[in-house]
PQR file with spaces between the fields and no chain letter, atoms N, CA, C, O and H, PARSE charges and radii, in Angstrom:
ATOM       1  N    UNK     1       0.830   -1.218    0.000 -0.4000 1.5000
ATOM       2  CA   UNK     1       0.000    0.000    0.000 -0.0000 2.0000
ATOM       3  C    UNK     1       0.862    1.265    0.000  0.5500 1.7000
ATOM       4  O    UNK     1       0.528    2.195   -0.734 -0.5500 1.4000
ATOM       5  N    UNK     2       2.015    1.368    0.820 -0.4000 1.5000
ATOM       6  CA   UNK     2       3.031    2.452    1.154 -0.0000 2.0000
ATOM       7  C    UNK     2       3.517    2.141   -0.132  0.5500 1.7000
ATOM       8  O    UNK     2       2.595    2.452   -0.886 -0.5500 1.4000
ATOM       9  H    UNK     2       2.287    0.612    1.416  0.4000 1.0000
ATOM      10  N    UNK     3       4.169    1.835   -0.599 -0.4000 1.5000
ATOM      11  CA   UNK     3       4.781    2.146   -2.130 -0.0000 2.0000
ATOM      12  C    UNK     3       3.681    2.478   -3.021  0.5500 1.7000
ATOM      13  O    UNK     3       4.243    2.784   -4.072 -0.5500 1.4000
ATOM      14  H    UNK     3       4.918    1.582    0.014  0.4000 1.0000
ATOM      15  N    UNK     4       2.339    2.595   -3.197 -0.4000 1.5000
ATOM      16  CA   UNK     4       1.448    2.382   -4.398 -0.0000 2.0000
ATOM      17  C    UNK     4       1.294    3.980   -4.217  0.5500 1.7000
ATOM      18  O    UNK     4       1.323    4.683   -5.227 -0.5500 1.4000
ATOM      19  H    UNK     4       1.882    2.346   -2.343  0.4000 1.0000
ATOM      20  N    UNK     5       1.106    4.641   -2.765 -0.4000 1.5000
ATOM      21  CA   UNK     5       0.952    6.111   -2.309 -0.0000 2.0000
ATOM      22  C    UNK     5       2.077    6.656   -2.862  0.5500 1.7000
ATOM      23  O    UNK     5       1.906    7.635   -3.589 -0.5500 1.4000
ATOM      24  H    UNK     5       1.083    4.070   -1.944  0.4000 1.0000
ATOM      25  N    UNK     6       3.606    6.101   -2.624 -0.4000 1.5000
ATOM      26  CA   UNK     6       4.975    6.936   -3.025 -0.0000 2.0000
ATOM      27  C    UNK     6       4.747    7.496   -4.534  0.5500 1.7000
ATOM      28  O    UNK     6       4.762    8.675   -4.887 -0.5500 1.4000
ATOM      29  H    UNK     6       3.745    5.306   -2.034  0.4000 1.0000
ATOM      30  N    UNK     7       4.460    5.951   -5.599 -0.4000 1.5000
ATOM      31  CA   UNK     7       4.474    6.151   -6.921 -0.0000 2.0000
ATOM      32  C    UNK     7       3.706    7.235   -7.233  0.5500 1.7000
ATOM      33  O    UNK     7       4.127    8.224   -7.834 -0.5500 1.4000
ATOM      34  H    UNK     7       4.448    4.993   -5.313  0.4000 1.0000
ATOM      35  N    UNK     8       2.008    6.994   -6.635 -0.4000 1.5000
ATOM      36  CA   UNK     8       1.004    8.368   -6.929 -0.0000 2.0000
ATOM      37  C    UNK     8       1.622    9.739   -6.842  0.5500 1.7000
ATOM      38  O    UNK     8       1.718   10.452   -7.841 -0.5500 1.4000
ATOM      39  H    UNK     8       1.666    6.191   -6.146  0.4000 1.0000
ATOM      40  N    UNK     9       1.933   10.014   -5.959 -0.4000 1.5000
ATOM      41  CA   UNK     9       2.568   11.324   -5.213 -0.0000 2.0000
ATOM      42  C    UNK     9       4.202   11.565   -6.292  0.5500 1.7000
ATOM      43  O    UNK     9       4.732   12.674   -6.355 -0.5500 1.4000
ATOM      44  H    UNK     9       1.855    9.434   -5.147  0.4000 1.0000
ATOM      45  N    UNK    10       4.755   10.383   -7.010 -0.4000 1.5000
ATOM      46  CA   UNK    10       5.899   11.098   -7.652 -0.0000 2.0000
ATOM      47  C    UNK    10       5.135   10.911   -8.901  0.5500 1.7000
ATOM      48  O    UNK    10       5.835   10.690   -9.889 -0.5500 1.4000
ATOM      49  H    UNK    10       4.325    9.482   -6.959  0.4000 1.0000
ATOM      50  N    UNK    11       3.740   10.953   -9.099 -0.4000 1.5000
ATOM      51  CA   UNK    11       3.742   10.768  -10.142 -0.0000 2.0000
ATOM      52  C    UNK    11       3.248   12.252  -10.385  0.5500 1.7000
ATOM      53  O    UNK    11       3.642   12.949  -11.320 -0.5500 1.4000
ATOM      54  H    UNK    11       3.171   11.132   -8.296  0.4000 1.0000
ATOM      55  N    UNK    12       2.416   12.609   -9.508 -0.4000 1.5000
ATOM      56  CA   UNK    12       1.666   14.188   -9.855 -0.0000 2.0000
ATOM      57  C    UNK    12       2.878   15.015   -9.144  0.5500 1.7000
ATOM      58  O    UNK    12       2.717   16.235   -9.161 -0.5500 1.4000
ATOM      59  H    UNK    12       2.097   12.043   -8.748  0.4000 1.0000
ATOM      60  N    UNK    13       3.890   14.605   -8.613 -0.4000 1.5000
ATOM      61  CA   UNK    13       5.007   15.893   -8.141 -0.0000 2.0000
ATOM      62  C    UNK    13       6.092   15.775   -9.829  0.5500 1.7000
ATOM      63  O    UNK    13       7.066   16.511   -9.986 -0.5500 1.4000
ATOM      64  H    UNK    13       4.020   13.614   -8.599  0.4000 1.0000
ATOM      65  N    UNK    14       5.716   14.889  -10.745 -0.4000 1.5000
ATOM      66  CA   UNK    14       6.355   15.031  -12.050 -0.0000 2.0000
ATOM      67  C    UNK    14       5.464   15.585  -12.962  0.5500 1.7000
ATOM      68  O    UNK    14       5.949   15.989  -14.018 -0.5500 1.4000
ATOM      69  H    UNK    14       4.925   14.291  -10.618  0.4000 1.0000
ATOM      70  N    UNK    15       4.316   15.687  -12.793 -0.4000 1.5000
ATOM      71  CA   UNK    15       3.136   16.325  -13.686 -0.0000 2.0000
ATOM      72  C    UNK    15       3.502   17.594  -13.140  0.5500 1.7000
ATOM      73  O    UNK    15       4.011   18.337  -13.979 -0.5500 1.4000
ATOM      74  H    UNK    15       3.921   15.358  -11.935  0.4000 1.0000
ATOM      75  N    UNK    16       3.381   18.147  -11.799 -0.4000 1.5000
ATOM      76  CA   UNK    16       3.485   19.648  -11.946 -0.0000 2.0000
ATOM      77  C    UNK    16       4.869   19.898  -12.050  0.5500 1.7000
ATOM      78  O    UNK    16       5.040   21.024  -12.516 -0.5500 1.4000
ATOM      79  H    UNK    16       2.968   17.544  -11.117  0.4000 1.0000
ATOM      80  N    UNK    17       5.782   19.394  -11.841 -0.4000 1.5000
ATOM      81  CA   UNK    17       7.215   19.828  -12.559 -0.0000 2.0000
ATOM      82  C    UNK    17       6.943   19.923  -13.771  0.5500 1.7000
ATOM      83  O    UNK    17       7.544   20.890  -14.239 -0.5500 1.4000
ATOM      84  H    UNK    17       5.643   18.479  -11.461  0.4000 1.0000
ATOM      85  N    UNK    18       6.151   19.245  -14.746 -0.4000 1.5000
ATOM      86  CA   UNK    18       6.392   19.481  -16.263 -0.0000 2.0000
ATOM      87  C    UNK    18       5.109   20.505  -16.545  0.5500 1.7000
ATOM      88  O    UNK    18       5.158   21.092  -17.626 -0.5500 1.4000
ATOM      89  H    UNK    18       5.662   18.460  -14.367  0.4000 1.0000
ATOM      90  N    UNK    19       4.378   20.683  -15.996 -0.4000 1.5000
ATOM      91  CA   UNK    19       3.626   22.202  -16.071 -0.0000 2.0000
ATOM      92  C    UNK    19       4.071   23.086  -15.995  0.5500 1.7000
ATOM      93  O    UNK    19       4.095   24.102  -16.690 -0.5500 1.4000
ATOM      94  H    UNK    19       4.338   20.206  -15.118  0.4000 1.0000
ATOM      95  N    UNK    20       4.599   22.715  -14.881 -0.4000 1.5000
ATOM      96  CA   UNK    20       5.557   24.617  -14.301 -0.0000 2.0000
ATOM      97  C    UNK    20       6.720   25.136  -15.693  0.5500 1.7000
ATOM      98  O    UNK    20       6.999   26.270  -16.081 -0.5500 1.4000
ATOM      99  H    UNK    20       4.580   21.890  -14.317  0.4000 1.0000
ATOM     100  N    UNK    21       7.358   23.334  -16.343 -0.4000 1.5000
ATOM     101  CA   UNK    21       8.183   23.921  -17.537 -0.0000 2.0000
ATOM     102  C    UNK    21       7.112   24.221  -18.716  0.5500 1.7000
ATOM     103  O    UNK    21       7.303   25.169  -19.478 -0.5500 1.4000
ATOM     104  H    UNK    21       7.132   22.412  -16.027  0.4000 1.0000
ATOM     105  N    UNK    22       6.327   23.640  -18.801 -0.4000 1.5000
ATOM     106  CA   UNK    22       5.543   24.142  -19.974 -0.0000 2.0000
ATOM     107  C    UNK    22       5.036   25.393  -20.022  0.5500 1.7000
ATOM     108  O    UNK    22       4.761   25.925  -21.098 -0.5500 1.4000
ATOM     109  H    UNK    22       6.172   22.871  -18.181  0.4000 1.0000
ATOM     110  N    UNK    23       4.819   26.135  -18.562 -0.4000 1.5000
ATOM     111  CA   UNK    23       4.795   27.292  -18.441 -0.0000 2.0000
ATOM     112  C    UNK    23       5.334   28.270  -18.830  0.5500 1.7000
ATOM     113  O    UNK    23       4.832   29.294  -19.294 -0.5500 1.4000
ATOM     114  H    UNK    23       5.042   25.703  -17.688  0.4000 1.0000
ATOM     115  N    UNK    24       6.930   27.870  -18.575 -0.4000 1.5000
ATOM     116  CA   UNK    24       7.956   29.003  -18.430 -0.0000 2.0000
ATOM     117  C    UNK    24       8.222   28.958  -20.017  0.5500 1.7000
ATOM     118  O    UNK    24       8.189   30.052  -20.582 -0.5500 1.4000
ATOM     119  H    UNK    24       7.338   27.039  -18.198  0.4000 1.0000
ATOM     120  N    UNK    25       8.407   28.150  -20.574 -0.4000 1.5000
ATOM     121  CA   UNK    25       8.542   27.886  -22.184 -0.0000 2.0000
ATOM     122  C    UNK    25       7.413   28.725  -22.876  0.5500 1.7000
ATOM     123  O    UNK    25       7.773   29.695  -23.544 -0.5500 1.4000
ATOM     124  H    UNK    25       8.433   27.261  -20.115  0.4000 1.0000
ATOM     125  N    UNK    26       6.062   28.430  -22.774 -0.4000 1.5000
ATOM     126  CA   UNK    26       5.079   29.154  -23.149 -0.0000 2.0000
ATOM     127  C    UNK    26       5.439   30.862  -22.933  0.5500 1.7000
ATOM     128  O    UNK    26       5.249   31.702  -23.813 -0.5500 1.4000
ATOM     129  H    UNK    26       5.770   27.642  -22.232  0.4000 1.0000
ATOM     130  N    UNK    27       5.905   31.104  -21.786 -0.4000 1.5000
ATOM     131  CA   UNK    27       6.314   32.566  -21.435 -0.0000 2.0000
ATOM     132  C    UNK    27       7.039   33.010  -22.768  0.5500 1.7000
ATOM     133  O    UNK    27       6.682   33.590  -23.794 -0.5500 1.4000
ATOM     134  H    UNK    27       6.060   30.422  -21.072  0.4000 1.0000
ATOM     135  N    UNK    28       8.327   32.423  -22.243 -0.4000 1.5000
ATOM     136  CA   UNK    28       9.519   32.632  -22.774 -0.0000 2.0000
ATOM     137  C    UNK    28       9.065   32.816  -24.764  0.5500 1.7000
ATOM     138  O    UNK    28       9.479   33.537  -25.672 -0.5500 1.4000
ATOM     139  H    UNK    28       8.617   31.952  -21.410  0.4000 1.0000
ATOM     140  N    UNK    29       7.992   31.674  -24.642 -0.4000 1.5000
ATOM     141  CA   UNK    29       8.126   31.683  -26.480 -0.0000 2.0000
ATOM     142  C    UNK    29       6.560   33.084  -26.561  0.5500 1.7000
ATOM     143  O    UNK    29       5.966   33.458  -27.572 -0.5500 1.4000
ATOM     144  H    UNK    29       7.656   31.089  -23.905  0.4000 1.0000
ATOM     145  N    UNK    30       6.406   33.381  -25.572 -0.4000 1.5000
ATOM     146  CA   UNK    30       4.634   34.694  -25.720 -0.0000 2.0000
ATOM     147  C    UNK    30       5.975   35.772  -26.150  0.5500 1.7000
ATOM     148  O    UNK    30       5.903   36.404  -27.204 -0.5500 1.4000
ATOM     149  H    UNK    30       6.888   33.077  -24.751  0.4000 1.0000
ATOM     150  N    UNK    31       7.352   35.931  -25.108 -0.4000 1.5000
ATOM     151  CA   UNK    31       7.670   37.103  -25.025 -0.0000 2.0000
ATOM     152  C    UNK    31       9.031   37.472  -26.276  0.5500 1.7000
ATOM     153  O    UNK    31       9.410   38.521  -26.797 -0.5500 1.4000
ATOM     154  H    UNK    31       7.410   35.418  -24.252  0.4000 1.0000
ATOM     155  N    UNK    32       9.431   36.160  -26.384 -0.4000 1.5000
ATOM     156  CA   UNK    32      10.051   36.099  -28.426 -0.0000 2.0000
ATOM     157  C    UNK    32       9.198   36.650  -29.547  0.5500 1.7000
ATOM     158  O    UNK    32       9.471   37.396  -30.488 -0.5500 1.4000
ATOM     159  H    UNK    32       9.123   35.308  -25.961  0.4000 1.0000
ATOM     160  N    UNK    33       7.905   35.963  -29.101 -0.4000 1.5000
ATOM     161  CA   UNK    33       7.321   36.347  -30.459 -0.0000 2.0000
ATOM     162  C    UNK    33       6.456   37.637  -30.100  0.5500 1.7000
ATOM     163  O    UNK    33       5.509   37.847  -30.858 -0.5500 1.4000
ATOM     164  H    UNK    33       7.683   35.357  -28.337  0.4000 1.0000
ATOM     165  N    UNK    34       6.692   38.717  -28.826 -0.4000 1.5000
ATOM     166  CA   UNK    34       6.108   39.597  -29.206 -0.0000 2.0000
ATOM     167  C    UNK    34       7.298   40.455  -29.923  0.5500 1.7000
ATOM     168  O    UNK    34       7.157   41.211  -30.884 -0.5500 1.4000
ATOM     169  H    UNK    34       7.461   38.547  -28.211  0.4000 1.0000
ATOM     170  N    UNK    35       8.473   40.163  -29.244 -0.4000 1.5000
ATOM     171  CA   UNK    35       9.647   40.856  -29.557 -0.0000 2.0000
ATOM     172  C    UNK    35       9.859   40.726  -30.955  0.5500 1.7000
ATOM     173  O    UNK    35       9.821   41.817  -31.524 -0.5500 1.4000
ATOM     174  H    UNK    35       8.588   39.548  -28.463  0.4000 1.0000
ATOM     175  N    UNK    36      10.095   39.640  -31.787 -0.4000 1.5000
ATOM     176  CA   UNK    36       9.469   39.448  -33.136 -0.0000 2.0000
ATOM     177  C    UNK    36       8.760   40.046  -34.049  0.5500 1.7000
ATOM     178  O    UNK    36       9.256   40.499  -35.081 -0.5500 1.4000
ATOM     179  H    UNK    36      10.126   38.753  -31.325  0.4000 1.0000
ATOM     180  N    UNK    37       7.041   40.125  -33.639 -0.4000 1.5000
ATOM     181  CA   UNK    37       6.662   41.150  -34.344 -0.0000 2.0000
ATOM     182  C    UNK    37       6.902   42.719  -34.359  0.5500 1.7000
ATOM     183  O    UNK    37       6.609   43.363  -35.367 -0.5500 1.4000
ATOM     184  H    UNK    37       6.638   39.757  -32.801  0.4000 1.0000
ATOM     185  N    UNK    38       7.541   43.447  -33.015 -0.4000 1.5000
ATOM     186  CA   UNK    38       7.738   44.392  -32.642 -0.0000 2.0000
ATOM     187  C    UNK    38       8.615   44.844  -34.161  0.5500 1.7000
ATOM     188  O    UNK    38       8.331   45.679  -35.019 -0.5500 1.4000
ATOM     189  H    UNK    38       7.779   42.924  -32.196  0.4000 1.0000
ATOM     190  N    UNK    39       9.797   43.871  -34.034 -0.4000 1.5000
ATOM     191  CA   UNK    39      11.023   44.252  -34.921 -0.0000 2.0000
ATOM     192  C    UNK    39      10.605   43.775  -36.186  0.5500 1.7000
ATOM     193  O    UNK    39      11.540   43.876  -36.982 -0.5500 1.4000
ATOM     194  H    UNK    39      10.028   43.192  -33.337  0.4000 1.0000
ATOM     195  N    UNK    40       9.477   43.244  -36.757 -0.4000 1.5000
ATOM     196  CA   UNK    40       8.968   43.108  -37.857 -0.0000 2.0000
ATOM     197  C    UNK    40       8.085   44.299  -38.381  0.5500 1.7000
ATOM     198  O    UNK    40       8.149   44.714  -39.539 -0.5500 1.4000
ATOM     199  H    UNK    40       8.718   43.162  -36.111  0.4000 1.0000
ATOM     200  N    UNK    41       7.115   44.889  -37.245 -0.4000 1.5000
ATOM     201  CA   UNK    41       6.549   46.347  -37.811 -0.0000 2.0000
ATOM     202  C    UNK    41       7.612   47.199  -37.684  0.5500 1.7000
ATOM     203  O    UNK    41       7.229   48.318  -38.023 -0.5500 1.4000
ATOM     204  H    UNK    41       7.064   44.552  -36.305  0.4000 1.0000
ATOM     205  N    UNK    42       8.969   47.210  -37.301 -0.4000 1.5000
ATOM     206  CA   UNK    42       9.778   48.640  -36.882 -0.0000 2.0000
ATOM     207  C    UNK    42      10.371   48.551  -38.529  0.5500 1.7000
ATOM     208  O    UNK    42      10.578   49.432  -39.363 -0.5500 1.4000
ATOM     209  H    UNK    42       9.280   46.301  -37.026  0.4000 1.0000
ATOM     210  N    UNK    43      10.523   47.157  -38.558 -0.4000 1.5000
ATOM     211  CA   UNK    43      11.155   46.722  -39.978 -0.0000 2.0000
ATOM     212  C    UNK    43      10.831   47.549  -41.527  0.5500 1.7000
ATOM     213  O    UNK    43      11.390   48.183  -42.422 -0.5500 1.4000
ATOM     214  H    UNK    43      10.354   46.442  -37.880  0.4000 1.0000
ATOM     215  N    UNK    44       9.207   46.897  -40.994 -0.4000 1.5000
ATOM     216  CA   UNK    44       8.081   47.742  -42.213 -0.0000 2.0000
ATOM     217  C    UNK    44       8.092   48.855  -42.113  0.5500 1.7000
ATOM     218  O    UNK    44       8.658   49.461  -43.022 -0.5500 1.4000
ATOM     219  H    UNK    44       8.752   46.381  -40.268  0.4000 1.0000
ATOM     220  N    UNK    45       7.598   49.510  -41.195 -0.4000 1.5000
ATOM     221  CA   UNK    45       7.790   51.011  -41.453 -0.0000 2.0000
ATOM     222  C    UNK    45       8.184   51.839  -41.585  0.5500 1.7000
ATOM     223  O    UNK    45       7.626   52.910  -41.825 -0.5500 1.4000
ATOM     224  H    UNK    45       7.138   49.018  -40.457  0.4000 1.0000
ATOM     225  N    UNK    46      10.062   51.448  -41.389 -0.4000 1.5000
ATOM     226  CA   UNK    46      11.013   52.181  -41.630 -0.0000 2.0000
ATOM     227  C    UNK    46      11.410   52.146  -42.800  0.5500 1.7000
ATOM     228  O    UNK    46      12.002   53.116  -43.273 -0.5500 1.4000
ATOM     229  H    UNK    46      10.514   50.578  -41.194  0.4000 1.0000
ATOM     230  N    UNK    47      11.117   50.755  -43.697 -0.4000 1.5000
ATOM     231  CA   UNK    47      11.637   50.351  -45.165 -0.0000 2.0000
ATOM     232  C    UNK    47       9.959   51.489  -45.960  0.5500 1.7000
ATOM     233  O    UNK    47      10.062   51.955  -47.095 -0.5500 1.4000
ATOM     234  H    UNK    47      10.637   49.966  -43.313  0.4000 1.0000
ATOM     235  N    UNK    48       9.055   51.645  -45.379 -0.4000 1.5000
ATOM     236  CA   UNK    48       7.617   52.623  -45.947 -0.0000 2.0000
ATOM     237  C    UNK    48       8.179   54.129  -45.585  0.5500 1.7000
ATOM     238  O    UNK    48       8.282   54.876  -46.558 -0.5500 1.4000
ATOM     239  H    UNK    48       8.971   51.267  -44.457  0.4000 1.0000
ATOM     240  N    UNK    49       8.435   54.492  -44.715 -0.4000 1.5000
ATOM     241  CA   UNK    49       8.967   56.079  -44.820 -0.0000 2.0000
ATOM     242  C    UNK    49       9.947   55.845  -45.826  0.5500 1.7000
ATOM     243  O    UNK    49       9.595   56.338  -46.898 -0.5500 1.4000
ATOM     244  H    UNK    49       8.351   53.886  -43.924  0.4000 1.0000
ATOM     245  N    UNK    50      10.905   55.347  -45.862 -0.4000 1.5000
ATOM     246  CA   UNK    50      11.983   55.658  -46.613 -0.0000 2.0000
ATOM     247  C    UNK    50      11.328   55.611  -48.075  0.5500 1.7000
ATOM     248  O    UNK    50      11.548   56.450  -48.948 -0.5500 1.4000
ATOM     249  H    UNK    50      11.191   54.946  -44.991  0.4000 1.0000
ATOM     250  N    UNK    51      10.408   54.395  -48.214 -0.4000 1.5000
ATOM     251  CA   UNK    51       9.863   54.986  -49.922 -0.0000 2.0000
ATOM     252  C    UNK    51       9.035   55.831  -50.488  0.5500 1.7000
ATOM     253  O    UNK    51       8.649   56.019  -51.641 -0.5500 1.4000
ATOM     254  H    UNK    51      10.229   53.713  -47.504  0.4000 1.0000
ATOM     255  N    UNK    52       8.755   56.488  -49.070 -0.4000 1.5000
ATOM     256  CA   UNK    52       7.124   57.498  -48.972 -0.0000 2.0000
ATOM     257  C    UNK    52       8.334   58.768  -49.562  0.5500 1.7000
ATOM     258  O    UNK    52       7.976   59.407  -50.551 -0.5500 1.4000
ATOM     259  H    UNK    52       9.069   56.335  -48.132  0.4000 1.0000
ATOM     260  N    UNK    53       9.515   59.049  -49.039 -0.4000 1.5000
ATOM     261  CA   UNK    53      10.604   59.871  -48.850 -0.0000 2.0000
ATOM     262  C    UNK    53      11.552   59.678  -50.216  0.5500 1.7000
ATOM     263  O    UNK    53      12.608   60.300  -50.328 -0.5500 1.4000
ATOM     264  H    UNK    53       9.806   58.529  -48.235  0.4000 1.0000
């Protein structure tokens, strides 16, 4: 019975370890790809003045 409780308990203390990384990854890839488009409109609109000019 005491081992069947250990396994349960490492089994959901490895589920929220791999949440918490799926988390930080999800972050990490929200705050690339805002940075991304940022430097993709700075991209465009600097290559549009210059042909407006």
């Amino acid at each position: 019975e005491g081992r069947k409780v250990i396994g349960v308990l490492n089994l959901n203390f490895s589920l929220a370890d791999m949440t918490r990384r799926i988390q930080d990854t999800s972050r990490f890839f929200f705050v690339s790809t805002i940075v991304i488009v940022l430097l993709l409109s700075l991209g465009i609109s600097f290559i549009l003045i210059r042909f407006v000019k």
